[in-house]
Each structure stands twice: as C-alpha cells, then as structure tokens.
PyMOL Python script that loads the backbone (N, CA, C, O; Angstrom):
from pymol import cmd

cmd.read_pdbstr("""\
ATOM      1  N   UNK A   1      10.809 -24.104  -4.338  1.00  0.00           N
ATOM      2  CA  UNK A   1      10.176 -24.154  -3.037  1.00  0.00           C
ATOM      3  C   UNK A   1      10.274 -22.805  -2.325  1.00  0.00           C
ATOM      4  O   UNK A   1       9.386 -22.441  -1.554  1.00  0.00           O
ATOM      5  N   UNK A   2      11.413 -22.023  -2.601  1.00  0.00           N
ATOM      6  CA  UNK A   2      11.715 -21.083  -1.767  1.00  0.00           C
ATOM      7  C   UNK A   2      10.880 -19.930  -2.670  1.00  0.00           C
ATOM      8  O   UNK A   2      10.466 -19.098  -1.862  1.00  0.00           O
ATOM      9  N   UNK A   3      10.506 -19.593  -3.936  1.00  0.00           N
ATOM     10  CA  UNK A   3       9.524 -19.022  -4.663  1.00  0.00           C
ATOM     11  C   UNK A   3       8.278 -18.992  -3.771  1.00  0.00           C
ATOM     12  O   UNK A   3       7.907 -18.086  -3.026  1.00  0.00           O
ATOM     13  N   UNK A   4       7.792 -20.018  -3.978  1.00  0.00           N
ATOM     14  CA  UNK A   4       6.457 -20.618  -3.565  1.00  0.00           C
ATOM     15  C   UNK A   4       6.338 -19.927  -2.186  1.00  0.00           C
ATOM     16  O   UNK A   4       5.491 -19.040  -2.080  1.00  0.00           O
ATOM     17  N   UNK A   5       7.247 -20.306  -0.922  1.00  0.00           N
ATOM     18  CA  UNK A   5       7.095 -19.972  -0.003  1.00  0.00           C
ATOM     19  C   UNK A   5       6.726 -17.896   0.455  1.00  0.00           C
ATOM     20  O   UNK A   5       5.978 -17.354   1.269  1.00  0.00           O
ATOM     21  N   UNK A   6       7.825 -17.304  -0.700  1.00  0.00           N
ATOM     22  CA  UNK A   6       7.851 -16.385  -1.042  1.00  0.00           C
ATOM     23  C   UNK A   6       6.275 -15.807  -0.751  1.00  0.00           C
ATOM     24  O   UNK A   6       5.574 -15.309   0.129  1.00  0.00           O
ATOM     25  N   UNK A   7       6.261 -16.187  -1.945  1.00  0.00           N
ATOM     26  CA  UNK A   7       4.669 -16.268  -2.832  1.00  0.00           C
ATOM     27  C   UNK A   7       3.198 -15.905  -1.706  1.00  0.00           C
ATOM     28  O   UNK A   7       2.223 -15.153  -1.676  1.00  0.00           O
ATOM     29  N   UNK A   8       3.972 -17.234  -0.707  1.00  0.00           N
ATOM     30  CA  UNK A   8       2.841 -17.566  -0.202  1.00  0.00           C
ATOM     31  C   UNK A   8       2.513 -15.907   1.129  1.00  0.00           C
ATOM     32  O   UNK A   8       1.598 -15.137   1.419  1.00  0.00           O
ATOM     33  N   UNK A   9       4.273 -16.231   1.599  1.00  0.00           N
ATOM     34  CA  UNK A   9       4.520 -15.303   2.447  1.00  0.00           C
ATOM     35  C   UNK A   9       3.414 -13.660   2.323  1.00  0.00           C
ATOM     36  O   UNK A   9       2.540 -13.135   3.013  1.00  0.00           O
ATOM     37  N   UNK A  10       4.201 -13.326   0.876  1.00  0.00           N
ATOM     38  CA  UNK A  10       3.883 -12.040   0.468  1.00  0.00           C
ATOM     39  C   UNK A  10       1.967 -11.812   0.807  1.00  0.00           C
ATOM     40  O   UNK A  10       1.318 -10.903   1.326  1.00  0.00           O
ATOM     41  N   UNK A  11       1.699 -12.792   0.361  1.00  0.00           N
ATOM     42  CA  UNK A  11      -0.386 -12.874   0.008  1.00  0.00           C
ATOM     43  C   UNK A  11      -0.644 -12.814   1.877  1.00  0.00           C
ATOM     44  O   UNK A  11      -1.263 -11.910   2.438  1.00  0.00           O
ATOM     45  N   UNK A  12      -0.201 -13.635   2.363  1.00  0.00           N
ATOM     46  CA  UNK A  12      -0.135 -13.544   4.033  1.00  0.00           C
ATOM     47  C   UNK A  12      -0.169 -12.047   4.141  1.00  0.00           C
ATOM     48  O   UNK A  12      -1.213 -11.394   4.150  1.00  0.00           O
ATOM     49  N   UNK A  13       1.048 -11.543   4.223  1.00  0.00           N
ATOM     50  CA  UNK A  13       1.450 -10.184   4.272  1.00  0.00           C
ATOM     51  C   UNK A  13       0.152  -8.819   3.774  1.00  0.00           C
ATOM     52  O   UNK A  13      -0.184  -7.790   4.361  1.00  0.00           O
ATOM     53  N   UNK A  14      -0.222  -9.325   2.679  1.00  0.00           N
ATOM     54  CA  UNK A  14      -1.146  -8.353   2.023  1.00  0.00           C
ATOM     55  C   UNK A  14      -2.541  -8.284   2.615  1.00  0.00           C
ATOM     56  O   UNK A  14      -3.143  -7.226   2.798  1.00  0.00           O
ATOM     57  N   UNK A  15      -3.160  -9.879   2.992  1.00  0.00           N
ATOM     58  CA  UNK A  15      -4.071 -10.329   3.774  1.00  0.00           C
ATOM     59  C   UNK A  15      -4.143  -9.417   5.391  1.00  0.00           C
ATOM     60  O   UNK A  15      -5.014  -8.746   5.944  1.00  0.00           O
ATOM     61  N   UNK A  16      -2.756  -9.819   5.737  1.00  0.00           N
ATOM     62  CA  UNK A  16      -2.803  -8.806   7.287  1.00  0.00           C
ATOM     63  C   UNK A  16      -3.095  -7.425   7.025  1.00  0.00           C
ATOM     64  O   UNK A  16      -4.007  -6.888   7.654  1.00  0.00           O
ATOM     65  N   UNK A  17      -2.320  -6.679   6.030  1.00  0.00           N
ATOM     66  CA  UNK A  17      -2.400  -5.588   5.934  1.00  0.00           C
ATOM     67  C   UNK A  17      -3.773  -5.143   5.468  1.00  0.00           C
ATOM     68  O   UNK A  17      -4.168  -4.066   5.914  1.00  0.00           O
ATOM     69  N   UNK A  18      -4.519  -5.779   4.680  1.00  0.00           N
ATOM     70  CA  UNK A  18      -5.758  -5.629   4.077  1.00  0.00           C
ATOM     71  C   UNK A  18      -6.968  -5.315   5.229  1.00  0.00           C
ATOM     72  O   UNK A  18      -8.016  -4.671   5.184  1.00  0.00           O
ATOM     73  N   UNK A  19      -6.184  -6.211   6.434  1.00  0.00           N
ATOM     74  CA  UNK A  19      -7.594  -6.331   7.788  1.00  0.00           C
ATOM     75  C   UNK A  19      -6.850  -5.002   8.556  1.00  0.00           C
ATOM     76  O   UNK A  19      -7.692  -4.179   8.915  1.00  0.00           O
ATOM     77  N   UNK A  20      -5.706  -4.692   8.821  1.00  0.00           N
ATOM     78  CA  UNK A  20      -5.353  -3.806   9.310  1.00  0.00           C
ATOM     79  C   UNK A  20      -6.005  -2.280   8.838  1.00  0.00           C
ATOM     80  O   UNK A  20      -6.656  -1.529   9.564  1.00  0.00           O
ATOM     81  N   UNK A  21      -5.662  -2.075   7.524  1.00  0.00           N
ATOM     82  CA  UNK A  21      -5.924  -0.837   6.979  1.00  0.00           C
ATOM     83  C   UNK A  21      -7.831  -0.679   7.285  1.00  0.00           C
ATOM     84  O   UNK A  21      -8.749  -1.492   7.393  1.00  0.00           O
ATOM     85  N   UNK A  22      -7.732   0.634   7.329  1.00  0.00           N
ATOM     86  CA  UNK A  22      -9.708   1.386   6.980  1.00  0.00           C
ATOM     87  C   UNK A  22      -9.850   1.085   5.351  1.00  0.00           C
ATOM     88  O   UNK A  22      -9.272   0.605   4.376  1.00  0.00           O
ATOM     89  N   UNK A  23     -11.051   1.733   5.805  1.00  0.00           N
ATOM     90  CA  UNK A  23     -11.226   1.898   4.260  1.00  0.00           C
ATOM     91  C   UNK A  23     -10.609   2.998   3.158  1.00  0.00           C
ATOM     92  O   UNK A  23     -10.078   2.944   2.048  1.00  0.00           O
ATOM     93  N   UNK A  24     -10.960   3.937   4.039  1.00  0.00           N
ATOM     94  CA  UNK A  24      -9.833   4.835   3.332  1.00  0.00           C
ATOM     95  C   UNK A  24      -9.195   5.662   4.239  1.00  0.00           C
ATOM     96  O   UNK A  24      -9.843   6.356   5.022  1.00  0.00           O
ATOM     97  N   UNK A  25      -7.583   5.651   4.200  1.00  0.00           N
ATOM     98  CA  UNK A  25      -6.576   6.341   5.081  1.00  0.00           C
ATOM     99  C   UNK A  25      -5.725   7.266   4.420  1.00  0.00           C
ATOM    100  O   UNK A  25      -5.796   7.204   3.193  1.00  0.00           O
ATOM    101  N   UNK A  26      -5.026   8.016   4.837  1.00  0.00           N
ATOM    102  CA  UNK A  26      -4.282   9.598   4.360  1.00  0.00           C
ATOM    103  C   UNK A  26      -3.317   8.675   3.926  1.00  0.00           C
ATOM    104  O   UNK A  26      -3.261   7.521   4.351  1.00  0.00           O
ATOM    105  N   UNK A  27      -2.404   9.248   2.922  1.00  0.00           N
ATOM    106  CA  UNK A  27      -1.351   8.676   2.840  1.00  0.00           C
ATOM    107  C   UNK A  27      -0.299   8.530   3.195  1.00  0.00           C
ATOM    108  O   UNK A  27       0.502   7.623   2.968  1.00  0.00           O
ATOM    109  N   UNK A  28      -0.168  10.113   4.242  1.00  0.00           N
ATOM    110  CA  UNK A  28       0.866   9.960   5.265  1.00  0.00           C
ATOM    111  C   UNK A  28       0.630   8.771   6.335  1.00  0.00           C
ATOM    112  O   UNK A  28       1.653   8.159   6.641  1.00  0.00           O
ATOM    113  N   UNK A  29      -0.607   8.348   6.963  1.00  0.00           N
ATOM    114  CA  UNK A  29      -0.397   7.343   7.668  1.00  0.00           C
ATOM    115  C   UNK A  29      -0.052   5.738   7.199  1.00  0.00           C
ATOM    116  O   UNK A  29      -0.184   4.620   7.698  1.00  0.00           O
ATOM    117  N   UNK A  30       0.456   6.303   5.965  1.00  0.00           N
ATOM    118  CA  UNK A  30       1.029   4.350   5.495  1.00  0.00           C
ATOM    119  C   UNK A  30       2.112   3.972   6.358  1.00  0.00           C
ATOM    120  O   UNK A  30       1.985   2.883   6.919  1.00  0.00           O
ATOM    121  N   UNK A  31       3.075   4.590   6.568  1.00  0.00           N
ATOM    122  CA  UNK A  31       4.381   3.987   7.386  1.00  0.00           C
ATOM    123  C   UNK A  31       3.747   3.536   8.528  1.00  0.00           C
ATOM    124  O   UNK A  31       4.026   2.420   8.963  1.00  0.00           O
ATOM    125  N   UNK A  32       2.533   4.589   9.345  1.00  0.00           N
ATOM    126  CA  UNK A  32       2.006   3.785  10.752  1.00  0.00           C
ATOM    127  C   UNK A  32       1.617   2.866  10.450  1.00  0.00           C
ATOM    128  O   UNK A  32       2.181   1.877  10.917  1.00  0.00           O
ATOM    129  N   UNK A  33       0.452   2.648   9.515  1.00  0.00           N
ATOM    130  CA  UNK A  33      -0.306   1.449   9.538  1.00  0.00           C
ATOM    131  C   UNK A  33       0.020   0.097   8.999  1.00  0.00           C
ATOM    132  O   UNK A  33      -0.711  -0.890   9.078  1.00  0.00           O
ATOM    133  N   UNK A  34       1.378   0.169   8.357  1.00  0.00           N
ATOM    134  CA  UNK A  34       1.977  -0.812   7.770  1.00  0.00           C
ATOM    135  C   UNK A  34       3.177  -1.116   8.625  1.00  0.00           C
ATOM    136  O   UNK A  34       4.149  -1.770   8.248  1.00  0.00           O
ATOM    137  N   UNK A  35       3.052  -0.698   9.545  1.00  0.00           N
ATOM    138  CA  UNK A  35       3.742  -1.336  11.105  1.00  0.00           C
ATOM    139  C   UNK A  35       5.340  -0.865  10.362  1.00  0.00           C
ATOM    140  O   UNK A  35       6.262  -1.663  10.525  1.00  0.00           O
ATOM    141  N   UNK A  36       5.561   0.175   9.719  1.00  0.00           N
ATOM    142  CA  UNK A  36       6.575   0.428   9.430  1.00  0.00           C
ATOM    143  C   UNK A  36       7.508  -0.161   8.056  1.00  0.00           C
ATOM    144  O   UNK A  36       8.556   0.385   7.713  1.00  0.00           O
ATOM    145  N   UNK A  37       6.949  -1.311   7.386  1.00  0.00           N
ATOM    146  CA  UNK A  37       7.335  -1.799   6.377  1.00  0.00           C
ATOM    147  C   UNK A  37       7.125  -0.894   5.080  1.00  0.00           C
ATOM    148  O   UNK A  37       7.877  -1.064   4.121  1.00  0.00           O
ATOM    149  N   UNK A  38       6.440  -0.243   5.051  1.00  0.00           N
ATOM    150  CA  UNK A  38       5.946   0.783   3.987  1.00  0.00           C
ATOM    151  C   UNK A  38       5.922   2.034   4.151  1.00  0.00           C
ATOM    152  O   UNK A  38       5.051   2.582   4.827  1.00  0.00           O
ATOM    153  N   UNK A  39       7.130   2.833   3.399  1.00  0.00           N
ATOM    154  CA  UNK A  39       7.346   3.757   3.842  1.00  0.00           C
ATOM    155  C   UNK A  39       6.227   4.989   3.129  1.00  0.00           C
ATOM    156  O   UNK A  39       6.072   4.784   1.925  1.00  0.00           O
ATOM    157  N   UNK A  40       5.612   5.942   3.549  1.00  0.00           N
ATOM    158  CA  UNK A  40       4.707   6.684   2.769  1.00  0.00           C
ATOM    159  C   UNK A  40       5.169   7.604   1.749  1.00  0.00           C
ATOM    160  O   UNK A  40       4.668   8.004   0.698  1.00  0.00           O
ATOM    161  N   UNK A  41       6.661   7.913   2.567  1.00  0.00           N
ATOM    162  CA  UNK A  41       7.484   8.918   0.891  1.00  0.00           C
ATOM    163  C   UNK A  41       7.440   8.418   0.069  1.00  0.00           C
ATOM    164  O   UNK A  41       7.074   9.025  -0.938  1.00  0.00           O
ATOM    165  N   UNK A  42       7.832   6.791  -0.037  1.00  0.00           N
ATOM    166  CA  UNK A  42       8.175   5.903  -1.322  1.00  0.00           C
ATOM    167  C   UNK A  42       6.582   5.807  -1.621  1.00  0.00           C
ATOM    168  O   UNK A  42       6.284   5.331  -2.717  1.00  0.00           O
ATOM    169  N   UNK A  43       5.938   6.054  -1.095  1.00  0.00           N
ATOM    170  CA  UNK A  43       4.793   5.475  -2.408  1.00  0.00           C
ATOM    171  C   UNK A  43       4.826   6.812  -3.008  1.00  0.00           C
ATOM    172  O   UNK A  43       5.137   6.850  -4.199  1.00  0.00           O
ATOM    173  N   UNK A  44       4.444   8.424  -2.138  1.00  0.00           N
ATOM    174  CA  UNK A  44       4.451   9.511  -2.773  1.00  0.00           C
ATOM    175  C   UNK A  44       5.357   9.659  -3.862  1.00  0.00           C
ATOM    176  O   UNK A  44       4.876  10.357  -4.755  1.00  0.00           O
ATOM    177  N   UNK A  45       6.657   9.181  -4.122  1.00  0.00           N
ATOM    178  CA  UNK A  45       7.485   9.530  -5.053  1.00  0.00           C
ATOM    179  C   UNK A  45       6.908   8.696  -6.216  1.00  0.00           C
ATOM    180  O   UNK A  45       6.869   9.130  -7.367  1.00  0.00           O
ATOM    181  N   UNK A  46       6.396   7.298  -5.803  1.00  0.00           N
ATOM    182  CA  UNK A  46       6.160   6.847  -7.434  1.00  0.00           C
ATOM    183  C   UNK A  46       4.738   7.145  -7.766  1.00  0.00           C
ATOM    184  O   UNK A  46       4.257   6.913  -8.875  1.00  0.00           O
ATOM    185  N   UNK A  47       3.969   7.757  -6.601  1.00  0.00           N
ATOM    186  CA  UNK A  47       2.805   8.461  -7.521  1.00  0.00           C
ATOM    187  C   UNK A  47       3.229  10.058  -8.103  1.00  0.00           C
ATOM    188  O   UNK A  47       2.789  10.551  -9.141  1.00  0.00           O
ATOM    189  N   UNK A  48       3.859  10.486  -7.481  1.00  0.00           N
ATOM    190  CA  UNK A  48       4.565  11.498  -8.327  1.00  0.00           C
ATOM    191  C   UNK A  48       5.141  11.194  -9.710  1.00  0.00           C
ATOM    192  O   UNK A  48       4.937  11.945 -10.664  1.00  0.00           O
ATOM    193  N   UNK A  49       5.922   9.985  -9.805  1.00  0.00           N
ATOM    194  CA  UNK A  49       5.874   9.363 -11.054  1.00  0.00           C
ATOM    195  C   UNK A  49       5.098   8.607 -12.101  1.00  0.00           C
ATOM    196  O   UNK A  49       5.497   8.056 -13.127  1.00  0.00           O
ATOM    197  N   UNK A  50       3.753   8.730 -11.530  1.00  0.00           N
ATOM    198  CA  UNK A  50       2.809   8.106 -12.188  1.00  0.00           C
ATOM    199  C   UNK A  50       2.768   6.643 -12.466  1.00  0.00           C
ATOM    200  O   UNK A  50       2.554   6.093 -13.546  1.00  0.00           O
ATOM    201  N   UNK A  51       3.013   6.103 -11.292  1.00  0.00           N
ATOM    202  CA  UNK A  51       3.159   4.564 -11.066  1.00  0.00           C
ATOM    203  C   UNK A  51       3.124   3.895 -10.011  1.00  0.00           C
ATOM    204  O   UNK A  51       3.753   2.870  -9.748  1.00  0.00           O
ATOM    205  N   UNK A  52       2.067   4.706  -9.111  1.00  0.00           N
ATOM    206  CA  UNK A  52       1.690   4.639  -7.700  1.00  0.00           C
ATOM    207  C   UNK A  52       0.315   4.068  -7.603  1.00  0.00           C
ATOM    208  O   UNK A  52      -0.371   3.793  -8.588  1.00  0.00           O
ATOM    209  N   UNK A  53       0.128   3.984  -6.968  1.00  0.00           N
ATOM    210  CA  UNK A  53      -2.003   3.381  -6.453  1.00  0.00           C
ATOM    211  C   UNK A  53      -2.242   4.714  -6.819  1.00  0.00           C
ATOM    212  O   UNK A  53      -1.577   5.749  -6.863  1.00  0.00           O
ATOM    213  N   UNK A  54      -3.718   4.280  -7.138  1.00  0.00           N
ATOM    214  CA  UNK A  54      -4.855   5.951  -7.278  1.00  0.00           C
ATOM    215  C   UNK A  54      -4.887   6.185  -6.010  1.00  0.00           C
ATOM    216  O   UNK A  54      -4.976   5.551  -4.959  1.00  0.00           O
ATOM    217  N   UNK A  55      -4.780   7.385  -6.411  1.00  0.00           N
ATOM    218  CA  UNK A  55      -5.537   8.466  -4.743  1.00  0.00           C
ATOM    219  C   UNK A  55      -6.435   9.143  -5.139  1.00  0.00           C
ATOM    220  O   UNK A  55      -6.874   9.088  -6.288  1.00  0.00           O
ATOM    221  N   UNK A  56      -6.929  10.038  -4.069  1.00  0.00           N
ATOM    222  CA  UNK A  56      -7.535  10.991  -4.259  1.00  0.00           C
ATOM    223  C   UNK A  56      -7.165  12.563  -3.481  1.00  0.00           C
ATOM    224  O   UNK A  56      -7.399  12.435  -2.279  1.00  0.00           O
ATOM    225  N   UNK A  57      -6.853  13.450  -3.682  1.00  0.00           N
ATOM    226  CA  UNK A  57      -6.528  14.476  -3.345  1.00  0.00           C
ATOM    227  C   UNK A  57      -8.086  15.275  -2.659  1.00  0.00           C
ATOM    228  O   UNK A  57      -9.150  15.474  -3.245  1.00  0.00           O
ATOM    229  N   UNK A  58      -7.619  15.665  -0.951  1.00  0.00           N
ATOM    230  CA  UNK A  58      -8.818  15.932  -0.711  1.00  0.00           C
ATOM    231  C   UNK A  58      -8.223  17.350   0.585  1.00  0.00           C
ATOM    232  O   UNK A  58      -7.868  17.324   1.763  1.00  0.00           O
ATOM    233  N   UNK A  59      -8.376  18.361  -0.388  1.00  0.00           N
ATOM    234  CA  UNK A  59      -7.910  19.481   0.640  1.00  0.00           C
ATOM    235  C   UNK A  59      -6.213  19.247   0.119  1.00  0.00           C
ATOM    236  O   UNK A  59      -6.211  18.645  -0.954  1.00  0.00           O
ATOM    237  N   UNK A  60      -5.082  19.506   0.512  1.00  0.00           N
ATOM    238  CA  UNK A  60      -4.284  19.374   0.858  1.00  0.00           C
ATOM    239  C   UNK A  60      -3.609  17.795   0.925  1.00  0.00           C
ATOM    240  O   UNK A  60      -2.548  17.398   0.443  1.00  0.00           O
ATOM    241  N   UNK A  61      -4.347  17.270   1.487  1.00  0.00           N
ATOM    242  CA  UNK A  61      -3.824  15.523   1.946  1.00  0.00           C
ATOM    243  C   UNK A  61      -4.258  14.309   0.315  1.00  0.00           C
ATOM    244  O   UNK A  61      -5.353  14.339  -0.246  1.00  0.00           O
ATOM    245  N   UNK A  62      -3.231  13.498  -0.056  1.00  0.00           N
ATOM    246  CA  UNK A  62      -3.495  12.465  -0.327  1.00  0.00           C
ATOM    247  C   UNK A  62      -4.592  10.990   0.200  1.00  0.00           C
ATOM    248  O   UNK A  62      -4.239  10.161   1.039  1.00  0.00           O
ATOM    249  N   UNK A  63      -5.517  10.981  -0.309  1.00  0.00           N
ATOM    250  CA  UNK A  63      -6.412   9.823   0.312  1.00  0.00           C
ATOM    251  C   UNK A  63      -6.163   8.836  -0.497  1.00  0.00           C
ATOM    252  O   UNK A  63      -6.164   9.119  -1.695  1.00  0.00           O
ATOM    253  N   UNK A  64      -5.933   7.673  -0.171  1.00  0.00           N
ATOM    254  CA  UNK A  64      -6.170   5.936  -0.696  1.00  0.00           C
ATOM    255  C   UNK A  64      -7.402   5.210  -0.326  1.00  0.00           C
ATOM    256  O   UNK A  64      -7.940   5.500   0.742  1.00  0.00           O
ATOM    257  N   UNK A  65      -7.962   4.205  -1.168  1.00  0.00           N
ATOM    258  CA  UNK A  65      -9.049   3.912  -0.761  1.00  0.00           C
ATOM    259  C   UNK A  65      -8.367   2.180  -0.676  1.00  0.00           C
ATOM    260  O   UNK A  65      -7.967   1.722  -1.746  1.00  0.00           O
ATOM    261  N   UNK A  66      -8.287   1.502   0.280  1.00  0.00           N
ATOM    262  CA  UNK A  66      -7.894  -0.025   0.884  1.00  0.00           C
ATOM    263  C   UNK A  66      -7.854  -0.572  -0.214  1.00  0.00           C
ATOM    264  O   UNK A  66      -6.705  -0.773  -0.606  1.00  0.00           O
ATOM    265  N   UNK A  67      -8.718  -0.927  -0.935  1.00  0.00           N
ATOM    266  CA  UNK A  67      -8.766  -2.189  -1.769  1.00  0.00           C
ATOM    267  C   UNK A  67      -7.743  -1.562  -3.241  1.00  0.00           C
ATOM    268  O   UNK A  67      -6.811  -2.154  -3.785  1.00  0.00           O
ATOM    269  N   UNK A  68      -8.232  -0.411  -3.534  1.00  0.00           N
ATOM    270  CA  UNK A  68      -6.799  -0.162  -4.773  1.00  0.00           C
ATOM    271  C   UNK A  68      -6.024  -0.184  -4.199  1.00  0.00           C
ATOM    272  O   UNK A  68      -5.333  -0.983  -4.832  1.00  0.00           O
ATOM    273  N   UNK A  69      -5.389   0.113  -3.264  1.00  0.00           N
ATOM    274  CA  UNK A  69      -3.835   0.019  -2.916  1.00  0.00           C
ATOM    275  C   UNK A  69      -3.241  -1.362  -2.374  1.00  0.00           C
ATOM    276  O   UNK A  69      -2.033  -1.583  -2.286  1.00  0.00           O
ATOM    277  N   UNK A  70      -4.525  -2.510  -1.925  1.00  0.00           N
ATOM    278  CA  UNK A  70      -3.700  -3.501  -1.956  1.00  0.00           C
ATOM    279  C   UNK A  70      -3.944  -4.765  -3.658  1.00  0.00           C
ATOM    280  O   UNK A  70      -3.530  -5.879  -3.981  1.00  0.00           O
ATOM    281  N   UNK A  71      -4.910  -3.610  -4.329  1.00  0.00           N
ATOM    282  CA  UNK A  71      -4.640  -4.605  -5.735  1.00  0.00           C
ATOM    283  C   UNK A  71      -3.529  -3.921  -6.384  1.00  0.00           C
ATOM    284  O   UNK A  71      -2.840  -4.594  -7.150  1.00  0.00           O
ATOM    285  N   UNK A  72      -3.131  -2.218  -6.131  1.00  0.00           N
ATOM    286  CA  UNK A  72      -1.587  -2.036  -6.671  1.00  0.00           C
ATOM    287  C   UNK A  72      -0.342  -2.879  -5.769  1.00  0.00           C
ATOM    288  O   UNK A  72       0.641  -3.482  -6.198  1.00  0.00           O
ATOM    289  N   UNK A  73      -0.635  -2.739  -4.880  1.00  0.00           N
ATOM    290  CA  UNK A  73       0.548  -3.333  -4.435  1.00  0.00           C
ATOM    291  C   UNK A  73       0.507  -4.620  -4.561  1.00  0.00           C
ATOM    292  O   UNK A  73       1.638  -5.032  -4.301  1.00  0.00           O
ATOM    293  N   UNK A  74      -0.375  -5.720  -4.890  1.00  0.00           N
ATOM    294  CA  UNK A  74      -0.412  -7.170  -5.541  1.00  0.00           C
ATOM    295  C   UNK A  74       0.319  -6.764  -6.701  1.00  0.00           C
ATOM    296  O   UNK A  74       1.247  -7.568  -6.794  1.00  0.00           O
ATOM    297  N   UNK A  75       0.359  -6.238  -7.292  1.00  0.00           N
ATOM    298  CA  UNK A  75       0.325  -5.805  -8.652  1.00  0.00           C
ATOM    299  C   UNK A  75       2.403  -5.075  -9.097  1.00  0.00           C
ATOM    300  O   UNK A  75       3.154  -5.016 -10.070  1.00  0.00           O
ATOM    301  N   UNK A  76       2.409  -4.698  -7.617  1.00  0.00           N
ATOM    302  CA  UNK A  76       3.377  -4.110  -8.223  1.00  0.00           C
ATOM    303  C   UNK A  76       4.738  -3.843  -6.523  1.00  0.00           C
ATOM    304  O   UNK A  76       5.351  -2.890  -6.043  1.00  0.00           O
ATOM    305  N   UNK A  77       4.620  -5.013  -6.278  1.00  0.00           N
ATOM    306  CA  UNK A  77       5.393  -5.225  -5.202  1.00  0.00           C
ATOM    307  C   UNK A  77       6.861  -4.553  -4.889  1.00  0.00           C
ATOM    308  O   UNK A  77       7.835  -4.806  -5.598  1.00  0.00           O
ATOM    309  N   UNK A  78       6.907  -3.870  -4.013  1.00  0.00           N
ATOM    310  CA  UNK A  78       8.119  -3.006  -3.765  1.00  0.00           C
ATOM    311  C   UNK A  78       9.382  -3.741  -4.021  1.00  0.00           C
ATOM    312  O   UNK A  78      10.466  -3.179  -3.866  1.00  0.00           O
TER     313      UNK A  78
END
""", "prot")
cmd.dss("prot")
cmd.show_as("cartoon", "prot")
cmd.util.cbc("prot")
cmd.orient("prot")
C-alpha cells in the first residue's frame, strides 16, 4: 500500500512539475522551477556523467526541452 501510494505520489509530483515547467528552460533554472526539490548541480553532474536528460548546449548555457526531462526523470528518479 505504501508502494502504491509512493507510486502514485511521485506521477502527481511529475504531473505538477510538467504544468509548471516551459517548454524549454536553462538548466540553471531547475532548482527555481522545481520549487527547490531539484537541485540543478545534481542533474549537471550526472549529465556530465552521461546519465542525465538530453540537453542542448546553446551559447554557453545548458537548454532542456520539458517533455525529455520529465520522461528522464520518470525514468530515472533521483
């Protein structure tokens, strides 16, 4: 039961964040836009490790595009 609830919690969670986020945001603004639950170093370090959401590098800045980063993070939950 407490799985399930989990479960259910997390998809809630991803759902909010999904309406929250643009379409595509820098990657420094993940900690803002994830109301602080998501820190933006930690994703930079595991895309540095090659096990992060795709980005795109544009100038200088990391870009994410909404929908890969919440099918990686379905995918691969902190």
């Amino acid at each position: 039961m407490v799985e399930k609830r989990a479960e259910t919690d997390f998809e809630k969670f991803l759902e909010d964040l999904e309406r929250a986020l643009p379409p595509i945001f820098a990657r420094h603004r993940l900690t803002e836009l994830s109301g602080g639950l998501i820190n933006s170093r930690t994703i930079a370090n595991r895309m540095s490790l090659g096990n992060g959401p795709p980005g795109i590098m544009v100038g200088r800045k990391i870009g994410l595009s909404r929908e890969s980063f919440i099918n990686w993070l379905r995918d691969n939950s902190l």
